[in-house]
C-alpha positions as CSV (number, residue, x, y, z in Angstrom):
1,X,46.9,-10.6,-23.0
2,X,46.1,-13.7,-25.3
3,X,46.1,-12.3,-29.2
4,X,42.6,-12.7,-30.8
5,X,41.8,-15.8,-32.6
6,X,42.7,-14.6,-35.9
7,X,41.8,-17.7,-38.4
8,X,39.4,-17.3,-40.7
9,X,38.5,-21.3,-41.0
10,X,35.0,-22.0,-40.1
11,X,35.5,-23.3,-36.5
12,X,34.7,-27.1,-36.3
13,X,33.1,-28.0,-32.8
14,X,32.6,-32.1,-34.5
15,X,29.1,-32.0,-33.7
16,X,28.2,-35.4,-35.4
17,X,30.7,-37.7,-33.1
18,X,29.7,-38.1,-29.8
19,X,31.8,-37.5,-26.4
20,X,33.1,-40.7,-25.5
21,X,34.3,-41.1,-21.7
22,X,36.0,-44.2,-21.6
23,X,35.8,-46.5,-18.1
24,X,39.8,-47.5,-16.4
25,X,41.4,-50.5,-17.9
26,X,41.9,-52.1,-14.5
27,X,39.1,-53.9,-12.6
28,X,37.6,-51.9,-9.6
29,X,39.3,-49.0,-10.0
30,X,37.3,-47.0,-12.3
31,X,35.9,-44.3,-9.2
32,X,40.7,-43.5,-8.2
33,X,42.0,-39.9,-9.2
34,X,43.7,-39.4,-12.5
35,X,47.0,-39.2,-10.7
36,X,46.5,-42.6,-9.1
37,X,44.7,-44.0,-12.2
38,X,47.9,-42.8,-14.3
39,X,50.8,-44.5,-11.7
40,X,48.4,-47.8,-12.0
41,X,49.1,-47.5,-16.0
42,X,52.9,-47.0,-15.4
43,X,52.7,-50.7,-13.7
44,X,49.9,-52.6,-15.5
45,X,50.1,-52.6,-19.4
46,X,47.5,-50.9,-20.7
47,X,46.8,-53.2,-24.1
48,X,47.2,-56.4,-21.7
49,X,45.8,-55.3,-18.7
50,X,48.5,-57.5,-17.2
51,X,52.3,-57.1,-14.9
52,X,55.1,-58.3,-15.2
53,X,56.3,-57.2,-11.5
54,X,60.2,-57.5,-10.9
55,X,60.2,-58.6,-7.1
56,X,63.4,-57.5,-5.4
57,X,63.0,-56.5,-2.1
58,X,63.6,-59.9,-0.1
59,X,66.7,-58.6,1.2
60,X,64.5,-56.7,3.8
61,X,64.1,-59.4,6.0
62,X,66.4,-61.9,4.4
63,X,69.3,-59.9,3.2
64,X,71.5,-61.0,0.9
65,X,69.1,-63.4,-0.9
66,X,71.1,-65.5,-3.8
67,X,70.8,-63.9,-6.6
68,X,70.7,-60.2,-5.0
69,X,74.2,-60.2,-3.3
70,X,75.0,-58.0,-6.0
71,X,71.8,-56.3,-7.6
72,X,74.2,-54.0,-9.6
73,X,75.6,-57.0,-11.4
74,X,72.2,-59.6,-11.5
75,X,68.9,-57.4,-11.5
76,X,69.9,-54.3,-14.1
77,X,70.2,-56.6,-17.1
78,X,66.5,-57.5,-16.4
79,X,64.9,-54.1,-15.9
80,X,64.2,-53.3,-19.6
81,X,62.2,-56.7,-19.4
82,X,60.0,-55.5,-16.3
83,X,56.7,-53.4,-16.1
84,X,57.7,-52.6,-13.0
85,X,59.9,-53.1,-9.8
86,X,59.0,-53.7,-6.2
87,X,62.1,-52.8,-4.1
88,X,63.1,-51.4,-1.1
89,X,64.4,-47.8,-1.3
90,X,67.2,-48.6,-0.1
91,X,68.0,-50.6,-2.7
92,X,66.6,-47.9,-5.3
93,X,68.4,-45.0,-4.5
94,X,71.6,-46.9,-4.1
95,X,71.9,-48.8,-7.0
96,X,68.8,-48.4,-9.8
97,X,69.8,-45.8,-12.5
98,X,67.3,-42.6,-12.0
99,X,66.9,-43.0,-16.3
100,X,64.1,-45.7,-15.0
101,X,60.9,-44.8,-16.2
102,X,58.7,-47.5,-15.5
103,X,56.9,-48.3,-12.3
104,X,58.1,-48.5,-8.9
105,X,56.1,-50.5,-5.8
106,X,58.3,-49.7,-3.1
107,X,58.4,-52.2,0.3
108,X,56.5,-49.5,3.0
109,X,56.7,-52.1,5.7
110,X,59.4,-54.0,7.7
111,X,60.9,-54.5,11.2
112,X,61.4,-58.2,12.0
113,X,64.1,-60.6,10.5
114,X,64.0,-63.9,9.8
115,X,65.4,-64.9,12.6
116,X,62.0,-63.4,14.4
117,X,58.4,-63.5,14.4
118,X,57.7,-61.6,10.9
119,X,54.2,-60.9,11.5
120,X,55.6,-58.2,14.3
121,X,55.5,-55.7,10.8
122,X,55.3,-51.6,11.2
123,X,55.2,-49.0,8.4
124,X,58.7,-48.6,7.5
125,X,58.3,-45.5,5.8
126,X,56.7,-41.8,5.4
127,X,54.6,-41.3,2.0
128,X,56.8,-38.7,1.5
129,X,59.5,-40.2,0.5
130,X,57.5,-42.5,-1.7
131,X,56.5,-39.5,-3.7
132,X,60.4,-37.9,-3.7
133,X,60.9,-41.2,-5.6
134,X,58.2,-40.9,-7.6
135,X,56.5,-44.6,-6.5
136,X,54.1,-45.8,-8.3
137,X,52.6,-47.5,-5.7
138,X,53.6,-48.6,-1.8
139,X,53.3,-52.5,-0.9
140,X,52.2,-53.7,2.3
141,X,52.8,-57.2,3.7
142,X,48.7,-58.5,5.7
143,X,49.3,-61.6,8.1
144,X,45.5,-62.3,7.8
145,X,45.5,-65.5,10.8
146,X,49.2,-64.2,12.0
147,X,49.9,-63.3,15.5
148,X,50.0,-59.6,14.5
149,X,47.3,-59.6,12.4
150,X,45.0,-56.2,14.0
151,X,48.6,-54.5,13.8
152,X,49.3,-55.4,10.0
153,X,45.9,-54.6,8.9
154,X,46.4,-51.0,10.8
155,X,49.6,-50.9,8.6
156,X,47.4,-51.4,5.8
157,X,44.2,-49.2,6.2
158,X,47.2,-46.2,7.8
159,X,49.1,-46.5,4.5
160,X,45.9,-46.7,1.8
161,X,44.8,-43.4,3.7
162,X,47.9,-42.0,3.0
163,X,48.4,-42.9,-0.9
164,X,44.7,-41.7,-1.4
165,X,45.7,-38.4,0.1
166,X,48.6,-37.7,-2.5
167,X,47.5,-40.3,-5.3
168,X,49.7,-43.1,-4.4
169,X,48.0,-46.7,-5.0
170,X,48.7,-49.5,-1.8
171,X,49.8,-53.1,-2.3
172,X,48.4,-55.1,0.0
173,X,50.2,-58.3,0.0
174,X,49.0,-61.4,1.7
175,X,51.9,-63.1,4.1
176,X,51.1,-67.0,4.7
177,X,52.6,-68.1,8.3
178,X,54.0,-71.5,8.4
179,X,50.7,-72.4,10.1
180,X,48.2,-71.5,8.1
181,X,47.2,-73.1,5.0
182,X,47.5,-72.5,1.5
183,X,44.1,-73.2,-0.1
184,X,41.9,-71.1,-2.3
185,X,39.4,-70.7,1.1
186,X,42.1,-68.7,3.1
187,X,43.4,-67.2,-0.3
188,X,40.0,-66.1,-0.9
189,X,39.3,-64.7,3.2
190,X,42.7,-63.1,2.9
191,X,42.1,-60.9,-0.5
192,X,38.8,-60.2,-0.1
193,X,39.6,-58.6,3.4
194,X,42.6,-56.5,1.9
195,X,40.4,-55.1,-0.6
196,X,37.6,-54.3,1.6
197,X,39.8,-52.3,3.4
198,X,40.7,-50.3,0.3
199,X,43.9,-52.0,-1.6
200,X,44.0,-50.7,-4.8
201,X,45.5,-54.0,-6.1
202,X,46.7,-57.2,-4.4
203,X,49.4,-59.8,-4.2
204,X,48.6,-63.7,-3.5
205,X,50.1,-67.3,-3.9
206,X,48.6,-69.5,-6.8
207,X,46.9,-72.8,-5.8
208,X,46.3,-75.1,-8.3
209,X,42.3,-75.7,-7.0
210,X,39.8,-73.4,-7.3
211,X,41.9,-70.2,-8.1
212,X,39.3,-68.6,-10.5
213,X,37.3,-68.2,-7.1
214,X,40.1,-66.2,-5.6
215,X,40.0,-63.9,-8.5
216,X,36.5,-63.5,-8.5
217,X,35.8,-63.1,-5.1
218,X,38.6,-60.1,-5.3
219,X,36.9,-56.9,-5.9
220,X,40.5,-55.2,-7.8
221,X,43.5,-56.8,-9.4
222,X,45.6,-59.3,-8.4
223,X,49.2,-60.4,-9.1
224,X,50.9,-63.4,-8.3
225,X,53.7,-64.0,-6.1
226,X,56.2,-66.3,-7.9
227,X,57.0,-68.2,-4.4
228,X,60.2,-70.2,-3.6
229,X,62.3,-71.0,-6.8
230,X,60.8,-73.9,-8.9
231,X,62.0,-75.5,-12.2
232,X,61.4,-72.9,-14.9
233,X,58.5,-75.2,-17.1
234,X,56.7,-75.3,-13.7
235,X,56.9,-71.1,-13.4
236,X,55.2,-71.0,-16.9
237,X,53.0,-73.3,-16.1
238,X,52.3,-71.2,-12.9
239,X,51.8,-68.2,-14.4
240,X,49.8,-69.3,-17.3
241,X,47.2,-70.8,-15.3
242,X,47.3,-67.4,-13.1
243,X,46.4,-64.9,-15.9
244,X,43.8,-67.7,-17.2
245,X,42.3,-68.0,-14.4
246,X,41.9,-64.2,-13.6
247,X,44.8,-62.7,-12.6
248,X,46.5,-59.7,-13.9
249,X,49.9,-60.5,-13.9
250,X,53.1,-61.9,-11.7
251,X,55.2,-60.4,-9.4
252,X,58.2,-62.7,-9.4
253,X,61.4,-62.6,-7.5
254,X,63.6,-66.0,-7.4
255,X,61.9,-67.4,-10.1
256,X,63.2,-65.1,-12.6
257,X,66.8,-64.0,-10.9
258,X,67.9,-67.6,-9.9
259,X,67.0,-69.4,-13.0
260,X,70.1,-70.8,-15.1
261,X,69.2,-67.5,-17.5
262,X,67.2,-64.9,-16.0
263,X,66.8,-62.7,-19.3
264,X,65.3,-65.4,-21.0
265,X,63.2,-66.7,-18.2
266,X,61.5,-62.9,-17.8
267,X,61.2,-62.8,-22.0
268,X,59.2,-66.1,-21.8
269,X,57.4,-64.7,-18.5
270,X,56.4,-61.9,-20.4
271,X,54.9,-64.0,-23.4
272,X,53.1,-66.0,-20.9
273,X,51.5,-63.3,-19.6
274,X,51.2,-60.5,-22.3
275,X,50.7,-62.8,-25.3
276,X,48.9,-65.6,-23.3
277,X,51.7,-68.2,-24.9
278,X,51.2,-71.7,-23.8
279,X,54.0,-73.1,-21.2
280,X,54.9,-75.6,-23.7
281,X,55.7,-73.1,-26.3
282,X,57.1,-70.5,-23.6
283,X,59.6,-73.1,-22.3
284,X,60.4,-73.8,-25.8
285,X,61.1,-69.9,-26.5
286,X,63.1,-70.1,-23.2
287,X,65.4,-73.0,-24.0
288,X,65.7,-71.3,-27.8
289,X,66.7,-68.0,-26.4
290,X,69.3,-69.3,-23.5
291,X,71.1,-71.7,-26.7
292,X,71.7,-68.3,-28.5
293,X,73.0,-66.4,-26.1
């Protein structure tokens, strides 16, 4: 048995200050669980509300991607820099040191190569193995206007219903065809239907018109995808007018890992989009820190 409370202090209940019960950081997701609100927080700063996602997972449909033929040698220099990591587990439990804290998004879906039709996606993995590697999240790829499209939303709605059930948040990530068009009208058709369906965040394209309707339109959060490589004033530029216009962060891939210094580039990425530092400025800081090293 517990021992008696044996202090003699007047007990102090603090009676004059109010019980405060403080909504979630992240937009939308105020009714998750703790467990899934507290896995959102290990991928989305807190004080920002923003990501700084660490995309390395092409390899599932591409493999070797440049830049990844040796993620031992290119990516681990870069992971104190990143909120958090979307990767294959494959890749994880082969090469990223279990000391990693932060947040992992780990590619749940797969099947075709490049060399096939990629909208032919399945689930490519059991939640349970998410939670023995302690993911943060699971990410999804949606070909909203594919060929496949009733089978990768059925990949979706399978895989949210099975992060609910253990606290795991789902990724949905929009998938542009070569057909189909990148404009703010699909962009906003394509999120809005991946958060219907019960995404806990989302991943997009930027286009340059209109963008602050894709945001708004979206119900929760959504990131970036970074896209082909681009010069590295243009990725700023990108990213800055993301968060601006709504987003809550990047999840960039080739545009961090095959710039001429990838350290520096995801230092000025996260100014850009924890510090809201202009692209002029961030370029600047990039430039600065690539001369010192």
């Amino acid at each position: 048995m517990p021992e008696q409370d044996q202090s003699k202090e007047e007990k102090n209940f603090y009676l004059d200050i109010k019980a405060k019960s403080k909504a979630f950081f992240l937009k939308g997701l105020n009714g998750y669980d703790w467990g899934m609100q507290n896995r959102l927080s290990n991928i989305f700063n807190p004080k920002s509300g923003r990501t700084v996602m660490l995309a390395i997972d092409h390899g599932y449909f591409q493999g070797p991607t440049t830049g990844l033929e040796r993620v031992d040698v290119t990516i681990l220099p870069l992971l104190q820099y990143a909120d958090t990591l979307m990767l294959t587990r494959g890749i994880l439990r082969s090469i990223i040191p279990p000391t990693f804290t932060k947040g992992l998004v780990l590619r749940a879906s797969g099947g075709p190569s490049i060399l096939k039709e990629l909208s032919n996606e399945q689930l490519a993995m059991d939640v349970e193995d998410a939670i023995r590697l302690n993911a943060a999240a699971m990410a999804v790829q949606v070909f909203i206007g594919g060929e496949y499209e009733t089978q990768s939303i059925h990949n979706l709605t399978r895989l949210i219903d099975m992060g609910n059930k253990y606290g795991i948040a789902t990724l949905g990530v929009t998938a542009v065809g070569k057909d189909l068009v990148r404009d703010a009208k699909y962009m906003r058709l394509a999120t809005r239907i991946i958060a219907e369906l019960g995404a806990a965040y989302v991943k997009t394209y930027y286009v340059e018109k209109d963008f602050e309707t894709v945001t708004a339109a979206c119900p929760v959060p959504i990131v970036i995808a970074g896209g082909k490589k681009i010069p590295e004033k243009e990725a700023l530029v990108m990213a800055y007018n993301a968060v601006q216009q709504g987003a809550s962060g990047v999840d960039m891939g080739r545009n961090i890992f095959q710039a001429d210094d990838p350290v520096s580039m995801i230092k000025s990425v996260r100014a850009v989009v924890h510090n809201n530092l202009k692209p002029a400025e961030a370029f600047e800081m990039y430039n600065d820190l690539k001369k010192k090293k």
